[in-house]
C-alpha positions as CSV (number, residue, x, y, z in Angstrom):
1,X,-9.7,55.3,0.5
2,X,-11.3,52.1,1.4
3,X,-9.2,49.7,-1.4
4,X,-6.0,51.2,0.4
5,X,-7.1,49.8,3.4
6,X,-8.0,46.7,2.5
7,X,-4.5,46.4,0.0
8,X,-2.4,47.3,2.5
9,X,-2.4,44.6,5.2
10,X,-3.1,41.8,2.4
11,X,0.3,42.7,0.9
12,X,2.3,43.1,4.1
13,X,1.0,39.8,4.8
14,X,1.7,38.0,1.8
15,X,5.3,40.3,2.5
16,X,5.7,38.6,5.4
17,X,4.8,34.9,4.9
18,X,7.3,35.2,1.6
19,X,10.0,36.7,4.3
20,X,9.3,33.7,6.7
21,X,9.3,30.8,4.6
22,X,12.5,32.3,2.0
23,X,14.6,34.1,4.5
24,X,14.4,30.7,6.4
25,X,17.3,28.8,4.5
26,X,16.3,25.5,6.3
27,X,12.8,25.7,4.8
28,X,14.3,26.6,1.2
29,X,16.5,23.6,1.6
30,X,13.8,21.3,2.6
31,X,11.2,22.3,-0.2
32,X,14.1,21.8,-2.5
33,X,15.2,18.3,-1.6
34,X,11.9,17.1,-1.9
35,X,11.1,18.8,-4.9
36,X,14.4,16.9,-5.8
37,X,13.2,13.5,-4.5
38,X,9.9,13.2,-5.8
39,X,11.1,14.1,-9.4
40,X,14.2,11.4,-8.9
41,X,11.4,8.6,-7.3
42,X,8.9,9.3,-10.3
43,X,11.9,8.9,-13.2
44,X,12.8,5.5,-11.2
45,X,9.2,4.7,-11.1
46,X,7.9,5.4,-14.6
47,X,11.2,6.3,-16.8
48,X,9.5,9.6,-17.8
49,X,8.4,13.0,-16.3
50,X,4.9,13.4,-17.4
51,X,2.6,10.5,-16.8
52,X,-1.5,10.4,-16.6
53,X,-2.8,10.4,-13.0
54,X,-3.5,6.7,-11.8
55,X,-7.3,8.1,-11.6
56,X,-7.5,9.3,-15.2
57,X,-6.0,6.1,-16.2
58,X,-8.5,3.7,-14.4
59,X,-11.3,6.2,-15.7
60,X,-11.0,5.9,-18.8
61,X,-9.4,2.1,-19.0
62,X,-12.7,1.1,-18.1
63,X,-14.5,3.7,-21.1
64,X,-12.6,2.1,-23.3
65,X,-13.5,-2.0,-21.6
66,X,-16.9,-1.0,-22.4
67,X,-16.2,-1.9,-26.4
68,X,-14.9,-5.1,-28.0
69,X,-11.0,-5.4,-28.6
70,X,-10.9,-4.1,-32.3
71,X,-13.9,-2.0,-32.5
72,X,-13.8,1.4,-33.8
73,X,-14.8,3.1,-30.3
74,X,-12.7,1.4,-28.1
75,X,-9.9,3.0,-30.8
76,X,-11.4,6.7,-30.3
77,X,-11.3,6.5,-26.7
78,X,-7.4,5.0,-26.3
79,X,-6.9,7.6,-28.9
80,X,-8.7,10.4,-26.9
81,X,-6.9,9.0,-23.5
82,X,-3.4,9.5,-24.9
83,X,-4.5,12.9,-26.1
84,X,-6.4,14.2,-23.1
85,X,-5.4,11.9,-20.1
86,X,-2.7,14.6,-19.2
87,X,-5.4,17.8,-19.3
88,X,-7.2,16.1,-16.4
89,X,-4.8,14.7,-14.4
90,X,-3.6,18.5,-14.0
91,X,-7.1,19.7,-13.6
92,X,-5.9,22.0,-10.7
93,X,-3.6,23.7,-12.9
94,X,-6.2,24.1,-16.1
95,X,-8.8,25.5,-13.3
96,X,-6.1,28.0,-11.8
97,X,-5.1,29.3,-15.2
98,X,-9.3,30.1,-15.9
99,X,-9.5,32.0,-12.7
100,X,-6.2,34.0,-13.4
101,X,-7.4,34.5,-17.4
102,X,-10.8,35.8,-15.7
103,X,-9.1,38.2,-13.5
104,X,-7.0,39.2,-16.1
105,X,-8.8,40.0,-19.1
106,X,-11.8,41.7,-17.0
107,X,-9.4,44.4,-16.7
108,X,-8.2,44.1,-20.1
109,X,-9.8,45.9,-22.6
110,X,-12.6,43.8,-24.6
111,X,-10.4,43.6,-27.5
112,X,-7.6,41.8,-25.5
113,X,-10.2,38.7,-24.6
114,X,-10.8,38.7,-27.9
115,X,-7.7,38.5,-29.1
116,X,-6.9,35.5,-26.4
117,X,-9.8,33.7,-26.7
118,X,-8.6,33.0,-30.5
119,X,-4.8,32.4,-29.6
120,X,-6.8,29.6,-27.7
121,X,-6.3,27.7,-31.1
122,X,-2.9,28.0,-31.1
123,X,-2.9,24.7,-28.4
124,X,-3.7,22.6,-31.3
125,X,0.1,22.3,-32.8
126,X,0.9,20.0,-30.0
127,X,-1.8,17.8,-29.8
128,X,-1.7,13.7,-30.8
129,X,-3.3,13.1,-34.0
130,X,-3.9,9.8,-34.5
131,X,-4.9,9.3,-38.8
132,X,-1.0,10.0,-39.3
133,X,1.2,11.2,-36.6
134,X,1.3,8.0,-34.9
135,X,4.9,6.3,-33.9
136,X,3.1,3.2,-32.1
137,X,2.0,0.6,-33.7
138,X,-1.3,-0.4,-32.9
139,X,-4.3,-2.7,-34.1
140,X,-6.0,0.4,-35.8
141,X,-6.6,0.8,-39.6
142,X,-6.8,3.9,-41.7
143,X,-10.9,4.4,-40.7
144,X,-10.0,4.0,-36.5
145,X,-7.6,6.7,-36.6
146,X,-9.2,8.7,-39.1
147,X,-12.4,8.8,-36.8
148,X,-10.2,9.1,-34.0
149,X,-8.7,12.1,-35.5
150,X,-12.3,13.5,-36.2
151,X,-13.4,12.7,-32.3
152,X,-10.3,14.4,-31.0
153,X,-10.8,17.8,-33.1
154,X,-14.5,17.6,-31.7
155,X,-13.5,17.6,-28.4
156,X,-10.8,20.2,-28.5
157,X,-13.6,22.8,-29.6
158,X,-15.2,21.4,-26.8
159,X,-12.9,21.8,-23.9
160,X,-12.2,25.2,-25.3
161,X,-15.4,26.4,-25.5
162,X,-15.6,25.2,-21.8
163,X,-12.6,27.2,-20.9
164,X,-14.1,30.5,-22.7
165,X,-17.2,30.3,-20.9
166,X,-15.7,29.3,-17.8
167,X,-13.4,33.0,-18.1
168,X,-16.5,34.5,-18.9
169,X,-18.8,33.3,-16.6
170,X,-16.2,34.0,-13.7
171,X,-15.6,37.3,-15.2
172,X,-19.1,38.5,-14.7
173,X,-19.4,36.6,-11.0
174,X,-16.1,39.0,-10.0
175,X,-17.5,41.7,-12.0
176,X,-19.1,43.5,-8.7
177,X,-16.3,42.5,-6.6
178,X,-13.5,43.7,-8.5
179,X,-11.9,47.2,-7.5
180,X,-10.8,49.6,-9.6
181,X,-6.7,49.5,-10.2
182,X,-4.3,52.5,-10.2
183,X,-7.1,55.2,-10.1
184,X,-10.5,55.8,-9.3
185,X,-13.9,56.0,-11.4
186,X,-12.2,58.4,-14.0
187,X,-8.9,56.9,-14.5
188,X,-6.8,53.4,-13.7
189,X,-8.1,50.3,-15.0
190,X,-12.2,49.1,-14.3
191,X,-13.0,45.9,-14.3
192,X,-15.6,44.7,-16.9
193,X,-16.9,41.4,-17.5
194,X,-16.3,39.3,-21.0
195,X,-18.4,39.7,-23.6
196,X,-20.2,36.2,-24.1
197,X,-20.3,36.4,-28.0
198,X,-16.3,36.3,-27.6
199,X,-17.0,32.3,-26.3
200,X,-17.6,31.3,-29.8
201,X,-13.7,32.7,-30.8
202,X,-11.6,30.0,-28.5
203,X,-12.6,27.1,-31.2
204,X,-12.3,28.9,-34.4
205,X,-8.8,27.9,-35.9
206,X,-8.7,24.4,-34.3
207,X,-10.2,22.8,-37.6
208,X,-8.1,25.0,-39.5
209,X,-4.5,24.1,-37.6
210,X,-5.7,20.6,-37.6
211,X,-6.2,20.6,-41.5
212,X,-2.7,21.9,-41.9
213,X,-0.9,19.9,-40.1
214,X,-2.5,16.8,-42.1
215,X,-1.3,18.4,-45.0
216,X,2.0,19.7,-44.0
217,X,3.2,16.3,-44.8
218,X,2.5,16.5,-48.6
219,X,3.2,20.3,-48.6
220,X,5.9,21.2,-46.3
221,X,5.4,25.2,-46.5
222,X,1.5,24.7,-45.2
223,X,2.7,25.1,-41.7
224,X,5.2,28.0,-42.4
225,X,2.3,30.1,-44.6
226,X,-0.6,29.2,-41.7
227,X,2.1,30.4,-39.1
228,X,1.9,34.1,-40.7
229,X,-1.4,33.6,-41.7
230,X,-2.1,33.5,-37.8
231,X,-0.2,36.7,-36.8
232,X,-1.3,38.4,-40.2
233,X,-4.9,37.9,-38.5
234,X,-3.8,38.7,-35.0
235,X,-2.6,41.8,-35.6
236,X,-5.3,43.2,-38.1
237,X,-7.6,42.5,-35.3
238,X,-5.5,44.0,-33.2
239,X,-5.9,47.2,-35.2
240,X,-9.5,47.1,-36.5
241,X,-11.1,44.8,-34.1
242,X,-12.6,47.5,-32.8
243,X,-14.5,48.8,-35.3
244,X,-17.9,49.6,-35.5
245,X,-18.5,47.6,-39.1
246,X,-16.6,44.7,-37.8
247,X,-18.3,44.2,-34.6
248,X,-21.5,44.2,-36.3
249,X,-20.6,41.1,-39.0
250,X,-18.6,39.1,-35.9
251,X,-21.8,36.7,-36.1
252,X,-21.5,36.1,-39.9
253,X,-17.4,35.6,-40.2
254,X,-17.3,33.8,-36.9
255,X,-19.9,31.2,-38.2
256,X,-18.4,31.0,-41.9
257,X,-15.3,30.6,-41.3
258,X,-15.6,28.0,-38.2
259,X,-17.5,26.1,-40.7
260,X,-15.2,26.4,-43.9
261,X,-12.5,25.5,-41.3
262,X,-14.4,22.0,-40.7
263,X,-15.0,21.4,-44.2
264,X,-11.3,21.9,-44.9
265,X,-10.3,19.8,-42.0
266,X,-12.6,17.2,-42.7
267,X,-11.2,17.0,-46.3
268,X,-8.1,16.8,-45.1
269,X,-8.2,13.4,-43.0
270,X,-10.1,12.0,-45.4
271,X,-7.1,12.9,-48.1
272,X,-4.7,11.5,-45.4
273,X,-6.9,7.9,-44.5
274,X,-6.5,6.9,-48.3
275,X,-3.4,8.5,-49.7
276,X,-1.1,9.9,-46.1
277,X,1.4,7.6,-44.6
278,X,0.7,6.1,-41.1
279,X,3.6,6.6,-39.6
280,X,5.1,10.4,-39.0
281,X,7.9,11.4,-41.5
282,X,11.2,12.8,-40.0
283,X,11.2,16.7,-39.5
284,X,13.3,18.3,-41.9
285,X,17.5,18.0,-40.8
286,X,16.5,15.7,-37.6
287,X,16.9,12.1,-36.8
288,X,15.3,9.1,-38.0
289,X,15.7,7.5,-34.6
C-alpha cells in the first residue's frame, strides 16, 4: 500500500496546481499573449521561426575560424553547423525526451526498446545533406560536400548512439527506484532496465536512409521501396524479435548489415560527387520556386 500513498498526494497536487494556474483565466490570458509576443518579436527579428541559439552560433563560428577560407574543414563544419546547430540549441528538449524514452521503455517490454531504438534511423529523412541537396550557393566543390556529407552521416550515428546509451544508462539508474504500475509483483507492469546490446540498433539504417536518398534522384522509386522496406522490417521484428534463434545471431546481423549499410552509402556519395547534380531537383508536381 505504500505506492498508494505516495501516488496520491503527488497527483492531487499536480491536480491542484493545473486547477490554479487554468481555472485562473487572467493567468491563461497572460501566458498566451506572451507566448503571442515573443513568437511575433522573433519573426520581426529574424524573418523565420527556427533559428540556432546565439551560443551555438558563436560556438561553432569560431570551430569553423580555426581553418583557412576555402579549406575542406572549415566546409564540414559550416556544413555540420547548418545540420546540427538546431539539435543543441534545444538541448533541454533532446535531454527531456531521453529521460521520458528511459521511463518509458523500462516498462515496455524489451522488444519495444528494440524496436525504438531502430526507428531512431528514421530522423535521417530530414536531415541537410550537403553533396547534393544544397539550394545555397556556396564556395564548396563536389569533394567539400561530399566529405561533408560523409562527416555528417558520422556524426548522426554518433549522437544516436549517445541518445541510446543515454536511455539505457538512465534506465538502469531508475531501475531500483521505479514502482511497479497497475498491479503488484505478479501482475501490472515491472520496470526493467534496457538491454545494453540494444545501443548498437539506434545507428543501423542511418547509412542505409542516407544512401537512398543520394540515389532517389536518379531512381525516383528508391525512397518509395526503402519506405516499405522499413515497416516490412519493423514489423517482422515485431513478430519474431523475440525469438530464441534471433536473439542469439543479433551480434552477427547487427554488425553486417551496419557495415554493408556504409559500404552502400559510401558508394553512393561517391556516385553523386562525379555524376549527381549540385543543386536539389524539384519534388515530383511541386514548384520550381
Amino acid at each position: 500500500m505504500e505506492y498508494p500513498v505516495v501516488g496520491i498526494p503527488v497527483c492531487t497536487g499536480v491536480c491542484v496546481y493545473v486547477w490554479g494556474r487554468l481555472g485562473d483565466m487572467r493567468q491563461v490570458k497572460r501566458g498566451h499573449r506572451a507566448i503571442v509576443e515573443d513568437a511575433l518579436e522573433q519573426w520581426a527579428q529574424v524573418g523565420v521561426t527556427k533559428t540556432a541559439a546565439p551560443w551555438v552560433e558563436s560556438l561553432f563560428r569560431r570551430w569553423m575560424e580555426r581553418r583557412e577560407y576555402l579549406d575542406t574543414g572549415r566546409c564540414i563544419r559550416g556544413s555540420l553547423y547548418r545540420t546540427f546547430g538546431l539539435v543543441f540549441s534545444y538541448w533541454k528538449w533532446v535531454l527531456a525526451s531521453v529521460v521520458a524514452g528511459a521511463l518509458v521503455l523500462g516498462y515496455a517490454s524489451g522488444l519495444m526498446a528494440k524496436v525504438v531504438f531502430v526507428g531512431l534511423g528514421v530522423v535521417v529523412q530530414g536531415i541537410y545533406l550537403p553533396i547534393a541537396f544544397d539550394d545555397m550557393l556556396l564556395p564548396a566543390g563536389r569533394r567539400e560536400r561530399c566529405y561533408a556529407t560523409i562527416a555528417t552521416a558520422a556524426v548522426v550515428c554518433l549522437l544516436l548512439l549517445a541518445t541510446a546509451g543515454a536511455v539505457t544508462f538512465l534506465s538502469w539508474l531508475f531501475s531500483p527506484l521505479m514502482p511497479d504500475l497497475f498491479g503488484g509483483q505478479d501482475g501490472g507492469l515491472h520496470y526493467a532496465p534496457i538491454n545494453g546490446g540494444d545501443i548498437s540498433l539506434s545507428c543501423l539504417l542511418v547509412p542505409w536512409f542516407f544512401a537512398v536518398r543520394l540515389f532517389a534522384y536518379r531512381f525516383a522509386f528508391a525512397e518509395t521501396i526503402a519506405g516499405w522496406g522499413f515497416v516490412t522490417a519493423i514489423i517482422l521484428l515485431i513478430f519474431f524479435g523475440s525469438k530464441e534463434w534471433l536473439e542469439r545471431i543479433d551480434a552477427v546481423l547487427i554488425a553486417g548489415a551496419f557495415i554493408c549499410g556504409w559500404v552502400f552509402f559510401l558508394l553512393a556519395a561517391w556516385h553523386v560527387r562525379v555524376r549527381g547534380p549540385l543543386a536539389e531537383l524539384p519534388l515530383a508536381g511541386g514548384s520550381d520556386a
